[in-house]
Structures are given as structure tokens and as C-alpha cells.
C-alpha positions as a Python dict, from the first residue, in 0.01 Angstrom:
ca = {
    (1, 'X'): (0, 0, 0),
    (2, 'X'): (293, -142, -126),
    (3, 'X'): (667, 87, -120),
    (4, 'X'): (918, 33, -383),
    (5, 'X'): (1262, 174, -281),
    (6, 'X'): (1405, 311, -592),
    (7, 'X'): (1734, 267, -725),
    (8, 'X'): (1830, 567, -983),
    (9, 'X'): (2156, 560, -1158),
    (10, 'X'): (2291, 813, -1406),
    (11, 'X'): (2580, 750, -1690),
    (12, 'X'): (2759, 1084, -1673),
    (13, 'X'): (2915, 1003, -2022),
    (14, 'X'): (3236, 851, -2151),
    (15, 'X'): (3387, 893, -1785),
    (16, 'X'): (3107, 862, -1590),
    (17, 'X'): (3049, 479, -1709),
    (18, 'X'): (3068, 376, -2090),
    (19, 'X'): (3009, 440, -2433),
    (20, 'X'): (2767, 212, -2680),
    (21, 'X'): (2928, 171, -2965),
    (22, 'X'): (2769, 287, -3317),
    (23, 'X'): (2872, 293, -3685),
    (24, 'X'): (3180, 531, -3754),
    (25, 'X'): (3320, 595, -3425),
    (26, 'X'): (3615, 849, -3436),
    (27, 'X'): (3808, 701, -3191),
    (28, 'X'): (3938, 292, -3189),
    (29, 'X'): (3854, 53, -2935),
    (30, 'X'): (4223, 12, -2836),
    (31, 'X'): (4283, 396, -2750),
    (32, 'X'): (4416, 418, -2369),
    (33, 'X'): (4168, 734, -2217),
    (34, 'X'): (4484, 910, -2024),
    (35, 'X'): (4578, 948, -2399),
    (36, 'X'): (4272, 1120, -2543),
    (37, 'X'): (4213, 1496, -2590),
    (38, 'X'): (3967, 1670, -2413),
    (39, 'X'): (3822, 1703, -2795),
    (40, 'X'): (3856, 1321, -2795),
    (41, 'X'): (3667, 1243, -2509),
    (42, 'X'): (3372, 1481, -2625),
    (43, 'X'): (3372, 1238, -2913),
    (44, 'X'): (3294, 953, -2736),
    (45, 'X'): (3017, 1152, -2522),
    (46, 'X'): (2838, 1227, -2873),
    (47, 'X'): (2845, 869, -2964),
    (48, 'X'): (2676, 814, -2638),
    (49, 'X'): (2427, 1109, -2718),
    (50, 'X'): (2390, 964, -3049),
    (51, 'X'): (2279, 630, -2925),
    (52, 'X'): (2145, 651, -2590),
    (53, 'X'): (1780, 473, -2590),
    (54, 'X'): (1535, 816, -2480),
    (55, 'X'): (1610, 1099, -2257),
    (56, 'X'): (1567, 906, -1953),
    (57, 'X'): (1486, 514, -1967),
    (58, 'X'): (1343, 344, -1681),
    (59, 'X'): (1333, 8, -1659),
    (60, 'X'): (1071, -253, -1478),
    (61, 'X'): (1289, -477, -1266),
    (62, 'X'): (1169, -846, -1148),
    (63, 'X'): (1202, -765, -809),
    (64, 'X'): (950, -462, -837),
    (65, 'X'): (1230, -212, -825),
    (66, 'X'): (1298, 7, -1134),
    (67, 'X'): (1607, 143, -1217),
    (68, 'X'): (1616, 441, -1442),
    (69, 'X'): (1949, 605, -1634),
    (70, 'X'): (1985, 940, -1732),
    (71, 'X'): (2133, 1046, -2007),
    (72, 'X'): (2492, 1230, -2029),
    (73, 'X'): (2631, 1498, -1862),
    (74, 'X'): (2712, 1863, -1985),
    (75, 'X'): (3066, 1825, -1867),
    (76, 'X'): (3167, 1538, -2141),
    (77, 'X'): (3533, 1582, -2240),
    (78, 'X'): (3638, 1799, -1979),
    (79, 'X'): (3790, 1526, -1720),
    (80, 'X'): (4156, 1427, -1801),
    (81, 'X'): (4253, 1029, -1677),
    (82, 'X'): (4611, 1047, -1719),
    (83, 'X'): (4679, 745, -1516),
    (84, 'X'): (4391, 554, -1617),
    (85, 'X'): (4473, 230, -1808),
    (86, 'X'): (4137, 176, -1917),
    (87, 'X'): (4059, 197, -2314),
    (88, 'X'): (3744, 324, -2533),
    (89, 'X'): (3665, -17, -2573),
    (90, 'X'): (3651, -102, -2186),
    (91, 'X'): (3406, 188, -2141),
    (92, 'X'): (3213, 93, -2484),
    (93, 'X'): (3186, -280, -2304),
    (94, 'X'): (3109, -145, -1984),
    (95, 'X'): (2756, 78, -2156),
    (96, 'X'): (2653, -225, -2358),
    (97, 'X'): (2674, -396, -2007),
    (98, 'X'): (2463, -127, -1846),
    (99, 'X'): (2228, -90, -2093),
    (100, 'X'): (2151, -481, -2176),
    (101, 'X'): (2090, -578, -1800),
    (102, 'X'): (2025, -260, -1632),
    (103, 'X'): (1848, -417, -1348),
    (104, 'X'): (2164, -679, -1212),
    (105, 'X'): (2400, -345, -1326),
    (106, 'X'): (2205, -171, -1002),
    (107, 'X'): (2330, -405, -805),
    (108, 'X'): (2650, -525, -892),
    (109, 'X'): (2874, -361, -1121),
    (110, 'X'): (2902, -603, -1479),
    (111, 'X'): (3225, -793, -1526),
    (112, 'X'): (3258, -558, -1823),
    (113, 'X'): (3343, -278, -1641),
    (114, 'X'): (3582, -389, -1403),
    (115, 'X'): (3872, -220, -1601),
    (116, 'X'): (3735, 102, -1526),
    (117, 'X'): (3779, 51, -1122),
    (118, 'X'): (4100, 13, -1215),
    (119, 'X'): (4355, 327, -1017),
    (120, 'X'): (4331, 647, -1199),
    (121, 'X'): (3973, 527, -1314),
    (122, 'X'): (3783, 486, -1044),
    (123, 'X'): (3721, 849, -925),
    (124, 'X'): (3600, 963, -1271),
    (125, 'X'): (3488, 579, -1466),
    (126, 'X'): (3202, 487, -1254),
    (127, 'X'): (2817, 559, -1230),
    (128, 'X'): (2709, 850, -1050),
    (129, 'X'): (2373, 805, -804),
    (130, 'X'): (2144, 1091, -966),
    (131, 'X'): (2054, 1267, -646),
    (132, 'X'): (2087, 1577, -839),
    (133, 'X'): (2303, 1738, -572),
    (134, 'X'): (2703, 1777, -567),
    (135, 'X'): (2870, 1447, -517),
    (136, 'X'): (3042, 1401, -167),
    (137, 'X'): (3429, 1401, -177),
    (138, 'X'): (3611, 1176, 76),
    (139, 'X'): (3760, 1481, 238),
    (140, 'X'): (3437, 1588, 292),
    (141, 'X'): (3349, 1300, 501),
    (142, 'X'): (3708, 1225, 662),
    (143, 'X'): (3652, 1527, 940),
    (144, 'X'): (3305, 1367, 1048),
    (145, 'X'): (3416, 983, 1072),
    (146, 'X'): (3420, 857, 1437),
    (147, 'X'): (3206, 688, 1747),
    (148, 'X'): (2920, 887, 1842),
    (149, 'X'): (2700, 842, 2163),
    (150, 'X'): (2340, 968, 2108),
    (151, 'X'): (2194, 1229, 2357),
    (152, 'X'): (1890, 1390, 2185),
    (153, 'X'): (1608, 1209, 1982),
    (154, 'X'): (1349, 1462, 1879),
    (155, 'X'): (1016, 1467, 1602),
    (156, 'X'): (803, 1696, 1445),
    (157, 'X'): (510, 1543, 1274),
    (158, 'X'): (410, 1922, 1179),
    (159, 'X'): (791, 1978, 1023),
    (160, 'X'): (837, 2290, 1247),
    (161, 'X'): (1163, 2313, 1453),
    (162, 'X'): (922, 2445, 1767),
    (163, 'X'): (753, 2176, 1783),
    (164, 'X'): (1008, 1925, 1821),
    (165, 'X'): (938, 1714, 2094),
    (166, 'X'): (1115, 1369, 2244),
    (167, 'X'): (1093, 1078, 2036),
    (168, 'X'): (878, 843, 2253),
    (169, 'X'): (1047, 510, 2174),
    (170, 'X'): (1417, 419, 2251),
    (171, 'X'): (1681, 256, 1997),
    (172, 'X'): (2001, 167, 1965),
    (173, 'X'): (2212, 441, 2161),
    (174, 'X'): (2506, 484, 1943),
    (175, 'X'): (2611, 612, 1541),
    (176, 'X'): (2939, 576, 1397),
    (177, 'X'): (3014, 739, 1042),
    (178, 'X'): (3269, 602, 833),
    (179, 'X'): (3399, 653, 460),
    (180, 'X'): (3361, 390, 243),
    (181, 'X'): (3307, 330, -178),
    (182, 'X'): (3043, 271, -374),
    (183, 'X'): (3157, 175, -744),
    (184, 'X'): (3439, 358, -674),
    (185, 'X'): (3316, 685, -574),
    (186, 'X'): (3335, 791, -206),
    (187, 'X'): (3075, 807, -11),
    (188, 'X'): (3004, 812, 376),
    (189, 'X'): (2785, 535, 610),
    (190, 'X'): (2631, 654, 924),
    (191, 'X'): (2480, 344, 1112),
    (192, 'X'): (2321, 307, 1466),
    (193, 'X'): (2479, 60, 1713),
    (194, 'X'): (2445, -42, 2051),
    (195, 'X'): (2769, -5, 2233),
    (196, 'X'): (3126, 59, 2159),
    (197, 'X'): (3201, -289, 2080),
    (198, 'X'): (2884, -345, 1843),
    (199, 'X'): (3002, 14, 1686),
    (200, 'X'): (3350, -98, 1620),
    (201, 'X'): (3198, -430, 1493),
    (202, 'X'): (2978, -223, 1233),
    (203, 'X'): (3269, 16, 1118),
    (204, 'X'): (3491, -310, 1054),
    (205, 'X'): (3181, -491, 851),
    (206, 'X'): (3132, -156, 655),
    (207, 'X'): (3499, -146, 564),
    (208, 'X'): (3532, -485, 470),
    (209, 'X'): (3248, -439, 204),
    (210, 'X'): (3365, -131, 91),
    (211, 'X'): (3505, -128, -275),
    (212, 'X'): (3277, -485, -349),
    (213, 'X'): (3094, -368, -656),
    (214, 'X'): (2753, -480, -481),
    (215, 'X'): (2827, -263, -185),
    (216, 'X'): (2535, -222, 109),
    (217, 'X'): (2621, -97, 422),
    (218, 'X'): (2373, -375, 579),
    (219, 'X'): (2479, -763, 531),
    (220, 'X'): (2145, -962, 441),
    (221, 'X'): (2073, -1152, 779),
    (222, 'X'): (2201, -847, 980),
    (223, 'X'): (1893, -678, 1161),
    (224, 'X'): (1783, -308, 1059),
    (225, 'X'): (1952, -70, 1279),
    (226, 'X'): (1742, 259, 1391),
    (227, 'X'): (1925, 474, 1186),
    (228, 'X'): (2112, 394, 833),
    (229, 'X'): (2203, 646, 572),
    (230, 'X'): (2411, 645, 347),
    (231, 'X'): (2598, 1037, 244),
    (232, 'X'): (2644, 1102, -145),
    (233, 'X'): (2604, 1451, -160),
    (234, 'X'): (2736, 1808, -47),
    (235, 'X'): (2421, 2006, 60),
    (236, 'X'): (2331, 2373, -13),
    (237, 'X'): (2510, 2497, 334),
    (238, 'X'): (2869, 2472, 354),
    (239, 'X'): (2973, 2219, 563),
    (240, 'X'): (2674, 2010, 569),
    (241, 'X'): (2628, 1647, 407),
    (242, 'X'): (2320, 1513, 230),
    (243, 'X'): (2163, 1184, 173),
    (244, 'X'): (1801, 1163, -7),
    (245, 'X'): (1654, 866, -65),
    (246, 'X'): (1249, 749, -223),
    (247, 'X'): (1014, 598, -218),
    (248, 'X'): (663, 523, -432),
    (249, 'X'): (335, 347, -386),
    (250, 'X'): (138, 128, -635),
    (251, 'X'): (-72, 326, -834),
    (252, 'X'): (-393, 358, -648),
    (253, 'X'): (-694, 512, -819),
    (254, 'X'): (-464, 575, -1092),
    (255, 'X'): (-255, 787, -832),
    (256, 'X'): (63, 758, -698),
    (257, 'X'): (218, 837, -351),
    (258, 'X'): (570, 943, -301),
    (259, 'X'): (839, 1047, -70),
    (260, 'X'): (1151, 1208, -65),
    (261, 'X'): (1386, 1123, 262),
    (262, 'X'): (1620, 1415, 311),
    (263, 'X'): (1872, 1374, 602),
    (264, 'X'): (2142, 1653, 599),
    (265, 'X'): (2447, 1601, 849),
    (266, 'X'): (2652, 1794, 1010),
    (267, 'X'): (2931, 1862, 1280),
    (268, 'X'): (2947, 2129, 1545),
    (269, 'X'): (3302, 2273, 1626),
    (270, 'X'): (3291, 2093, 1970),
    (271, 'X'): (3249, 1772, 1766),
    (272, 'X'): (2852, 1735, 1867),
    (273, 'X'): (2675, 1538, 1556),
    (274, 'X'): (2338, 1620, 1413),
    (275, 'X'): (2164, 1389, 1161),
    (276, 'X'): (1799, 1604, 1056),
    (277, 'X'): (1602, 1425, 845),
    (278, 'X'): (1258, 1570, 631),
    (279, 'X'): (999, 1404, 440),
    (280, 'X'): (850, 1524, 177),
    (281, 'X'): (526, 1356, 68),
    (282, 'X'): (289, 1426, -241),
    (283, 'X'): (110, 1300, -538),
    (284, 'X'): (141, 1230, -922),
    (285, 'X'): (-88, 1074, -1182),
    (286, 'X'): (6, 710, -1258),
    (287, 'X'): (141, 640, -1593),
    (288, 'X'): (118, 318, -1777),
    (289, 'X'): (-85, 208, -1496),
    (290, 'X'): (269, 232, -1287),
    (291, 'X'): (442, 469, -1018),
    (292, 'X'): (842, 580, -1101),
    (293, 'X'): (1030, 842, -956),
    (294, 'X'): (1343, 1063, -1108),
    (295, 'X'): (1609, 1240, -903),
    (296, 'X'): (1521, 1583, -854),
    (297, 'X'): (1183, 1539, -933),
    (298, 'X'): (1032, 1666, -580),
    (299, 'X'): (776, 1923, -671),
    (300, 'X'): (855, 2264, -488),
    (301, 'X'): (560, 2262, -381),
    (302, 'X'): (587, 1939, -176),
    (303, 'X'): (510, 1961, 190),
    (304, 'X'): (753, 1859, 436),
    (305, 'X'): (562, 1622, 648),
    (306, 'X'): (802, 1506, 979),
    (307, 'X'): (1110, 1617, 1064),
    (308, 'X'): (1334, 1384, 1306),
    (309, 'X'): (1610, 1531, 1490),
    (310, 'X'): (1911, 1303, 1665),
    (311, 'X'): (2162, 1491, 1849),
    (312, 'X'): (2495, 1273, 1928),
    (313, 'X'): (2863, 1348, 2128),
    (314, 'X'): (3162, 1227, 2007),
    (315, 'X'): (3281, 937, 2182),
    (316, 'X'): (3627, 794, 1994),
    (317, 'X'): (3781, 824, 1661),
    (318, 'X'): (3779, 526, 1431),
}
């Protein structure tokens, strides 16, 4: 059975990523964003509205992947950029870009839209992941950043906290978090390594490709550590961090298999680190004789099916 990670990207409207230009458009290519009205912004999200392809295109990439954009958010026109240099045009350039090749947009951000990483831009100009959770602030992920040394390593194959029992394989014995960006919206790392050396190693490599419009936490070449998530949400508990990741089958029988990762972090007042994660496994017709997968699309019903527990002390700050 063949797994397809999937990469799902959402446009959050004129200052999420861009704006594809059609006939009429109220407001000129050369207009600087920090000097449009609220009203003026909403403008642009309607042209967006106006012209985006279907409520949620997915597209077949050559690699297997697919890479699917949703369309615009409710809260169009209500972000002000007052120190952003960036102009309609930029973020009319930066759609088309999107929207042409949306496969190499995944994974690196188009030439086109390198004037909206520009400061006062970045937080507010750049695709948002659609987890379909709160995005992660980096003061959310500042207090949890350090060296942590790994003292519990528990599963449940039945999901249930009781039966947690010790993992029976051994790994690398360390996890550092650190902050880093992601097409210019914060985000936070947490990596395994296997001593303090190979941990301060992996926090330097993370930083140095932080900000790099094709940003992965994992050079090709370097092996698969035991543990690597990356944090773009806020989770439903105060004070606890969320990453979810999928994945799909090939359709099989005209059936497809899929599973949501859900790995919530979070850090004790003695500084003691806890990374739980849950999958969630179930089924869905094929369609078009092909498996896909939207953000938020895990059926309530979905059984969790394992639950791994690590358990880490803190060791050193960064």
C-alpha cells in the first residue's frame, strides 16, 4: 500500500498570499497595502472570491503528492500592514504564481512573491498551512524552546491512557524544540538527537534553514530522527501546542485509507516536556479512481488507533 504525505496549503485572501487579477479591479497595481482601507483590502479579497478556480482545488503533483488550496478567509480586510512595502500588484503576482504552478509553490515559495516576505509583510502576506486549528505565535513557542533529555517512552495500541506500556525499542535519547519560520510565519521544530553535541548541531542546522522559502527541518541526506514534528497550531487546552499531519493510501477496491497524526505538546511548570501523539485511522470512497485528503476533514467518528507517549527533562536552554 502505497502513503502519500500530503501537503495542504490555504490562501487566506489578499494578506494571506495574493490576489488574481480580473477585469475592473477597484484598486491599481501600484497601491502600497499599509495604504489601503480596511474597505480596500475587502476589495481585493472579492476579486479573489470572484476568480478563485472552485471551492477547494486540488491538484495531482508529479511526485504523487497533491497539494490542495482553499479558498479565502472570512477575515478579508480586517488586517492593517502599515509597514508593509508590498503593493496590490506584488500580491496579484504572487496568486497567479500560486495558482499556475501550485505543485513547485508547495515547496518553495515563487520568485513572485518574495516582496511579500518583505518586514511588515511577512506575519500577515504568506500562506497559511490549513490545519484548521489556531496558528502558533512565536511567543507561544519561545517558553518551550530548549535541550531536553528523554526519560519516558510509552504506547497504547488500544489509545487508552491505562494501557500505556514501555515502548520496546530504544532511539535517540534526546529532543530539542526550537522556533523557526516557515514562509514567514512562526512555527516551532521539535527533533530527536543523540547527545548534547548532536542536539546543539540540530538546533544550529534548523536555524540556519529557517526563513529559506523551501524550509524542512530535515536536510536531504540527513537520516530520520525518532521523533520530528513540526508545531503550527495552538490546541483546544490552553497552553498546549499542536501539530497534525496525513496521510492516504492508493485507492484500493475503490477505497481509501487515511490517517490523521495528532501530537499535542506541552510543558509542565517544573519544565518536564510531553510530546502525545494519536492516530486516527478510517475510510472514504475513492473518487476519480484517487485518494485526497482536506484539513479538518477527520470524521468524528474516527477511531483513535495508538497513542505514543514521550516524557523528557529539561536539560539546557538554547
Amino acid at each position: 500500500m502505497k502513503l502519500e504525505r500530503i501537503l495542504v496549503i490555504g490562501m487566506g485572501c489578499a494578506l494571506s498570499s495574493a490576489v488574481l487579477a480580473c477585469g475592473g479591479e477597484s484598486v491599481g497595481d501600484d497601491r502600497r497595502l499599509a495604504t489601503l482601507s480596511n474597505d480596500e483590502l475587502g476589495e481585493l479579497c472579492e476579486e479573489l472570491d470572484e476568480a478563485w478556480p472552485d471551492d477547494e482545488p486540488e491538484v495531482q503533483c508529479g511526485d504523487g503528492s497533491r497539494v490542495s488550496f482553499l479558498p479565502p478567509v472570512t477575515s478579508c480586510g480586517e488586517r492593517e500592514l502599515p509597514e508593509c512595502p508590498a503593493t496590490a500588484g506584488d500580491v496579484r503576482a504572487c496568486t497567479v504564481a500560486f495558482v499556475d504552478d501550485p505543485c513547485s509553490a508547495s515547496l518553495e515559495l515563487p520568485a513572485a512573491c518574495t516582496a511579500l516576505q518583505q518586514p511588515g509583510c511577512a506575519a500577515s502576506a504568506t500562506p497559511e498551512l490549513a490545519t484548521g486549528c489556531p496558528p502558533v505565535a512565536a511567543t507561544d513557542v519561545a517558553p518551550l524552546e530548549g535541550i531536553y533529555e528523554l526519560v519516558s517512552h510509552d504506547i497504547s495500541r488500544s489509545c487508552e491512557a491505562e494501557a500505556l506500556s514501555p515502548a520496546d525499542f530504544e532511539g535517540d535519547g534526546f529532543l530539542v524544540i526550537v522556533g523557526a519560520d516557515f514562509f514567514g510565519a512562526p512555527i516551532g521544530s521539535v527533533e530527536s538527537c543523540d547527545d548534547l553535541d548532536d542536539c546543539r548541531a540540530t538546533v544550529a542546522r534548523i536555524r540556519e534553514l529557517s526563513g529559506d522559502t523551501g524550509f524542512q527541518p530535515i536536510d536531504e541526506g540527513t537520516p530520520t530522527p525518532d521523533v520530528s514534528v513540526v508545531i503550527f497550531c495552538k490546541a483546544d487546552t490552553a497552553g498546549e501546542l499542536l501539530s497534525q499531519e496525513a496521510t492516504v493510501s492508493s485507492p484500493i477496491d475503490g477505497s481509501c485509507e487515511l490517517s490523521q497524526f495528532d501530537t499535542t505538546v506541552t510543558r509542565g511548570a517544573d519544565g518536564a516536556l510531553r510530546l502525545e501523539t494519536r492516530i486516527f485511522s478510517w475510510q472514504k470512497p475513492a473518487e476519480d479512481d484517487s485518494c485526497g485528503y482536506r484539513a479538518s476533514a477527520k470524521p468524528a467518528t474516527a477511531p483513535c488507533t495508538w497513542l505514543e507517549v514521550r516524557e523528557a527533562r529539561f536539560v539546557t536552554a538554547l
